[in-house]
NUMITOR-98467 format. One line per field, with one value per residue (C-alpha): residue in three letters; x, y, z. Coordinates in steps of 0.5 Angstrom, whole numbers, plus 500, padded with zeros to 3 digits. Example, Ala and Ser with C-alpha at 12.3 -4.5 7.8 and 13.67 -1.06 7.14 Angstrom:
// NUMITOR-98467
resn [ALA|SER]
px [525|527]
py [491|498]
pz [516|514]
// end
This chain:
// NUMITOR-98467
resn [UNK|UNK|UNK|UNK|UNK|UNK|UNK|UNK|UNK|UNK|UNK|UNK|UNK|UNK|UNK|UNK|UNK|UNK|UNK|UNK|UNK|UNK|UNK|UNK|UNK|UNK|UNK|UNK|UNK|UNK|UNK|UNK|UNK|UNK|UNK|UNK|UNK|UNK|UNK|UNK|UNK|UNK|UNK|UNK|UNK|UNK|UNK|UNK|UNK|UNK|UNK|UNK|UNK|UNK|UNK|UNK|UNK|UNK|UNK|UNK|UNK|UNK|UNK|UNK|UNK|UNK|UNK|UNK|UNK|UNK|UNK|UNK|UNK|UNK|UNK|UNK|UNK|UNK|UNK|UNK|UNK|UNK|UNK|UNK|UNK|UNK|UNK|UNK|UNK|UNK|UNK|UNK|UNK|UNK|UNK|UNK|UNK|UNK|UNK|UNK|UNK|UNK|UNK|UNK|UNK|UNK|UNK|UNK|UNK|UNK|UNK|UNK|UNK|UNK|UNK|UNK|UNK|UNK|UNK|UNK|UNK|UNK|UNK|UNK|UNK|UNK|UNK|UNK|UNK|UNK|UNK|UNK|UNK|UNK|UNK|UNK|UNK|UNK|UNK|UNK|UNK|UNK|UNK|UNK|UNK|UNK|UNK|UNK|UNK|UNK|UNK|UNK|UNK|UNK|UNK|UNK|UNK|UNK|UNK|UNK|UNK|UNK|UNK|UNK|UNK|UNK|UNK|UNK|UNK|UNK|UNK|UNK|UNK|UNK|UNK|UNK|UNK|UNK|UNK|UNK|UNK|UNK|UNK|UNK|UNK|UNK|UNK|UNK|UNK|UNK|UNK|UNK|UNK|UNK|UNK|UNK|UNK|UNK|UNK|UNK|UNK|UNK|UNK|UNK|UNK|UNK|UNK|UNK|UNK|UNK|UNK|UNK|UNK|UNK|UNK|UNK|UNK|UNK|UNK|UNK|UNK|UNK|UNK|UNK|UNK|UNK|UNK|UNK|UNK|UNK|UNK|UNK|UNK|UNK|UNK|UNK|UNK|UNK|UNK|UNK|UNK|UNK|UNK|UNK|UNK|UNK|UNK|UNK|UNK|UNK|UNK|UNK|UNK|UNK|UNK|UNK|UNK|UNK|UNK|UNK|UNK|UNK|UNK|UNK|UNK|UNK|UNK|UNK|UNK|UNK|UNK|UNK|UNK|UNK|UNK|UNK|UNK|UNK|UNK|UNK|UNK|UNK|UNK|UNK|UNK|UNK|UNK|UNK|UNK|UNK|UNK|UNK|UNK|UNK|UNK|UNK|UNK|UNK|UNK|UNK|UNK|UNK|UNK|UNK|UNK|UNK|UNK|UNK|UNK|UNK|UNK|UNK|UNK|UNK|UNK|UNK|UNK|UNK|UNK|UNK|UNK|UNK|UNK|UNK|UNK|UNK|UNK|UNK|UNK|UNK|UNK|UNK|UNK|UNK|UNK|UNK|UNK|UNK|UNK|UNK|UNK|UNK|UNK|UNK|UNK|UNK|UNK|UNK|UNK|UNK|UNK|UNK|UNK|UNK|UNK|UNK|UNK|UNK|UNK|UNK|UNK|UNK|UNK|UNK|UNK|UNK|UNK|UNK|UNK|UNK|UNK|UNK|UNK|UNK|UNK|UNK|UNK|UNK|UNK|UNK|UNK|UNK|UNK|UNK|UNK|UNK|UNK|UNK|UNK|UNK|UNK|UNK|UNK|UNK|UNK|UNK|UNK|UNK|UNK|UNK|UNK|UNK|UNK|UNK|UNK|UNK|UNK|UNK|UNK|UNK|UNK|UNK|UNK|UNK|UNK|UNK|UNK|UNK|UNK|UNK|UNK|UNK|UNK|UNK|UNK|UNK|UNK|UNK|UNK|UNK]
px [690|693|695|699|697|697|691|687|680|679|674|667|662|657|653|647|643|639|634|630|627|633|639|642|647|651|654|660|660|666|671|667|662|665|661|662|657|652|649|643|637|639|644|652|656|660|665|671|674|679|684|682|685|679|672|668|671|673|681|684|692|697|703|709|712|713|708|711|707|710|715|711|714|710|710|716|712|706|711|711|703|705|699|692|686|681|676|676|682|690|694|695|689|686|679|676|671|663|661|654|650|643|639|633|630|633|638|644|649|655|660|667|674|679|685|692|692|701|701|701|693|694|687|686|686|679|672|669|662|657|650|648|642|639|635|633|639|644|647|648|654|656|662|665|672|673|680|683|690|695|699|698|702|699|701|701|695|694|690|683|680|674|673|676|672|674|671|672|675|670|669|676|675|675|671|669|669|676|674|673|666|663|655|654|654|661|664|667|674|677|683|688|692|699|703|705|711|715|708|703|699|693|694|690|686|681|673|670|664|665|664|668|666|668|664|664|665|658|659|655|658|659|659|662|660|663|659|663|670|673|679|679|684|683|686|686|690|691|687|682|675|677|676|669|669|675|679|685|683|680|678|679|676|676|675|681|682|688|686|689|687|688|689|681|678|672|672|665|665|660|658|654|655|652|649|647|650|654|648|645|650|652|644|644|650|647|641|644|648|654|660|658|660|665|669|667|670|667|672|666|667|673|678|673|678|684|692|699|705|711|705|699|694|692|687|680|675|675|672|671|677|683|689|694|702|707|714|718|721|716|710|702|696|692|685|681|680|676|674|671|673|677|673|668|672|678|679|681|679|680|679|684|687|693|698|704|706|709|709|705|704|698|698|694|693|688|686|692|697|696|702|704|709|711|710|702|703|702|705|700|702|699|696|698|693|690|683|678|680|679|685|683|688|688|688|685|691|695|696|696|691|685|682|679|683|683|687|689|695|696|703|701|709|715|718|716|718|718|711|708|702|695|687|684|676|674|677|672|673|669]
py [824|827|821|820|819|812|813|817|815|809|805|804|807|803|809|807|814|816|822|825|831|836|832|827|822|817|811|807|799|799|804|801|804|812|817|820|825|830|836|840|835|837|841|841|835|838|831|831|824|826|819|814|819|823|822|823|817|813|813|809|810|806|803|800|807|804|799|794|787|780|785|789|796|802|807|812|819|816|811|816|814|807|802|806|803|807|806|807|804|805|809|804|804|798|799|796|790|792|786|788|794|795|802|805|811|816|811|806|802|799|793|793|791|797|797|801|808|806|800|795|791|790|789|791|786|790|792|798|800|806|808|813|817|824|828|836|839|835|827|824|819|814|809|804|800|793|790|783|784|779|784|785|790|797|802|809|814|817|822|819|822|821|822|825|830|832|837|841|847|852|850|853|857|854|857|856|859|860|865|865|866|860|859|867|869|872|872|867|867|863|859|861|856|855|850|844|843|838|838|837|843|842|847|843|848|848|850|851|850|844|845|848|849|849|855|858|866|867|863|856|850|844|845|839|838|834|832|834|834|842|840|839|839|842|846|848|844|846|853|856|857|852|845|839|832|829|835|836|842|840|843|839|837|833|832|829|826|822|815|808|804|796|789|788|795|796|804|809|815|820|826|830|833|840|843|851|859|859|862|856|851|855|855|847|846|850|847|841|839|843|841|841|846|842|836|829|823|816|810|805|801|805|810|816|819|819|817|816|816|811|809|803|799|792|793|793|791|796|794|799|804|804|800|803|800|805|802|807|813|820|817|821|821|825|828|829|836|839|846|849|856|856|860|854|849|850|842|837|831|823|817|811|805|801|808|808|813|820|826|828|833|836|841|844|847|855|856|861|858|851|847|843|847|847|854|851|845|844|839|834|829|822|818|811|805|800|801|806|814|820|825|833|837|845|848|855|857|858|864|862|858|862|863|858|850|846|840|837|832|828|825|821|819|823|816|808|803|795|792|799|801|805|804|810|810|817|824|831|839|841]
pz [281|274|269|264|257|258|261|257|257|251|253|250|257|260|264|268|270|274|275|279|275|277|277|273|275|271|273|268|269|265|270|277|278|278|277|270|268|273|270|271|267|260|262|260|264|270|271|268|264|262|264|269|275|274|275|282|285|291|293|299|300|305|305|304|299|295|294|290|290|287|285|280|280|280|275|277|277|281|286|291|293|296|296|292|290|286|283|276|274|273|270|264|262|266|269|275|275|277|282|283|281|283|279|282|279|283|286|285|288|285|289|284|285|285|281|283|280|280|278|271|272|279|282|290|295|298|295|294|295|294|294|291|292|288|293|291|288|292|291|297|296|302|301|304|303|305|305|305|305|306|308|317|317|321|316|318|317|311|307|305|299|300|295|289|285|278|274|267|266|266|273|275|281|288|293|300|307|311|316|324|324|320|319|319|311|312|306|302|300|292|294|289|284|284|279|280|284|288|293|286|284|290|296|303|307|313|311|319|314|312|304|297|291|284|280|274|272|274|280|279|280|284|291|296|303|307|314|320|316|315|312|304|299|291|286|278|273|266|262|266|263|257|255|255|258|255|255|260|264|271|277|283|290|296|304|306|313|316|317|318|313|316|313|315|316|313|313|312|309|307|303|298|292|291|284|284|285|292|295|293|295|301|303|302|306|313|312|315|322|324|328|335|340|343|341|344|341|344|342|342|335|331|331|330|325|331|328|331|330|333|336|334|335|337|330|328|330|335|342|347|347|343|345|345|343|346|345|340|341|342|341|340|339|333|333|326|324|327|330|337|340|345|350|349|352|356|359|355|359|358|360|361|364|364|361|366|370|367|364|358|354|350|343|340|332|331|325|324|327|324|326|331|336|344|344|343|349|357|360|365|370|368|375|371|374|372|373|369|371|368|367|366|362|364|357|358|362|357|353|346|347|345|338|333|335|331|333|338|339|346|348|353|356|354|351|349|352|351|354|355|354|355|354|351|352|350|350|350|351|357]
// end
């Protein structure tokens, strides 16, 4: 989020640090629980708080857009966002309320009640939790949003800011890796900035690595990891080079995922924040798990980052495999980012039961054909039937199936009907 003046940071801070003799880490009890200062130890602070949009912070959305509650409107610049609690506070200056807070050396914890960023002190109807923990040069953040909404309502998917990593201006340059040939060294490329249009002024990108960075001019700054998470959004806002903690310009990143966000869910996320030269952050991030060779998604206890469209589900919890709603129009499956070469797997296999009998029709998205197309889908015959099965998918021979995939799109019968339905239990490229 980028604020209004009513937002500009008033408060007294209450900042809890901690410290592991590399990195120092401080937590605002009075803006929940956000990060608002990382620095080397006795280094300069690389957060920006410049409103209560910014900060290293957590950031959910659904819908209704507009959300309006009791009636309450939204600010009208920021109505277009829908339902969205973060932590810090909102675009009025209300700040969210710390429930519990517990500090180690070298770790913490806080538990707040989040307020939306649009709307006029109205606190979120979930919880948010964070542990955070120093390890070398990195910080490992886990997070958690438990909802209790009212409202049963299964939205749409959104993106998830997970989370929302705000820097200040001399870190202006965005860099991350966008190339065919990932955890080789090849070079990095910087993401140019653009001003802000209709869209906002962050440009969305996919990193096979898993990581992005905003540095400085001499290339040391802040790298972001997101495990197993390819698609990240950032950007530059304001005079490159310029400005301290309070100041308006900011650098921007977050990994960003599609997730539907239920009236009950409580939704896990990770990450790591990474201080040093990209030789450095780029070292650290190999270091850790890589995606693997070939996709496999388990539908055991939660979604595994799947959405839809026209389409929903019986809801969370999740018990073994996806019950699936198909009575609207054209109805599809989504898969999280991800990425695999297409000579590696060339079968996209699925179980299910209960799904009628039809035509359906899968797509695809590579690293440089991002969208969506009929130019990139097969058509498959669906057996229908109650009982457990497994239906494979050829891919390998089409023409346009090649190079980096990233996506992959399921339609399981060309229209929905009333009652229909299908169970999905697991889906993989073999």
């Amino acid at each position: 989020m980028i604020a209004a003046a009513l937002a500009l940071i008033t408060l007294a801070p209450t900042v809890r640090f901690i410290d592991n003799g590399k990195l120092q880490v401080g937590l605002d009890l009075s803006r929940g629980g956000a990060i608002t200062h990382l620095s080397r130890v006795g280094g300069p602070n690389f957060v920006n708080n410049h409103d209560l949009g910014r900060q290293i912070q957590m950031s959910y959305y659904s819908g209704p857009v507009p959300y309006e509650p009791d009636g309450k409107k939204p600010m009208p610049f920021w109505a277009g966002l829908g339902w969205n609690p973060i932590q810090s506070g909102d675009v009025y200056g209300h700040a969210s309320k710390v429930l519990e807070s517990k500090f180690e050396k070298t770790k913490a914890y806080v538990k707040c009640i989040p307020m939306h960023w649009p709307l006029n002190n109205v606190p979120g109807e979930c919880v948010f939790e964070s542990w955070v923990e120093l390890k070398g040069n990195a910080v490992r953040l886990r997070q958690r949003i438990t909802n209790n909404r009212p409202d049963k309502t299964q939205y749409q998917g959104r993106s998830q800011e997970l989370p929302a990593v705000y820097l200040n201006g001399p870190w202006h340059k965005l860099i991350t890796y966008t190339g065919d040939a990932p955890y080789t060294n090849a070079p990095t490329v910087e993401i140019p900035k653009r001003p802000w249009d209709e869209n906002g002024p962050w440009t969305t990108f996919f990193t096979p690595e898993c990581w992005s960075a905003l540095v400085d001019d001499n290339g040391d700054g802040v790298g972001v990891w997101s495990p197993g998470n390819p698609r990240f959004s950032g950007g530059f806002v304001g005079e490159p080079g310029k400005g301290g903690t309070l100041d308006g310009p900011a650098g921007y990143i977050s990994p960003i995922k599609q997730e539907i966000l239920d009236h009950n869910i409580a939704f896990d996320s990770e990450c790591a924040l990474i201080v040093g030269s990209l030789a450095e952050i780029r070292k650290w991030v190999y270091a850790q798990p890589k995606l693997p060779k070939n996709p496999s998604w388990t539908f055991k206890s939660d979604r595994q980052g799947w959405h839809y469209l026209n389409a929903t589900d019986t809801g969370w919890p999740i018990k073994n495999g996806l019950n699936l709603i198909l009575e609207k129009p054209d109805p599809y499956l989504v898969s999280p980012a991800t990425y695999w070469l297409a000579a590696n797997g060339g079968t996209l296999a699925m179980e299910v039961s209960g799904e009628p009998q039809s035509i359906g029709q899968v797509f695809w998205t590579r690293q440089d054909a991002p969208n969506f197309s009929p130019e990139r889908s097969v058509a498959f015959r669906s057996p229908g039937g109650d009982r457990r099965h497994v239906v494979r998918i050829p891919l390998s021979q089409h023409a346009d199936y090649r190079g980096a995939i990233t996506q992959i799109r399921i339609d399981p019968v060309p229209n929905g009907a009333p009652g229909q339905s299908m169970k999905v239990y697991r889906v993989w490229l073999e």
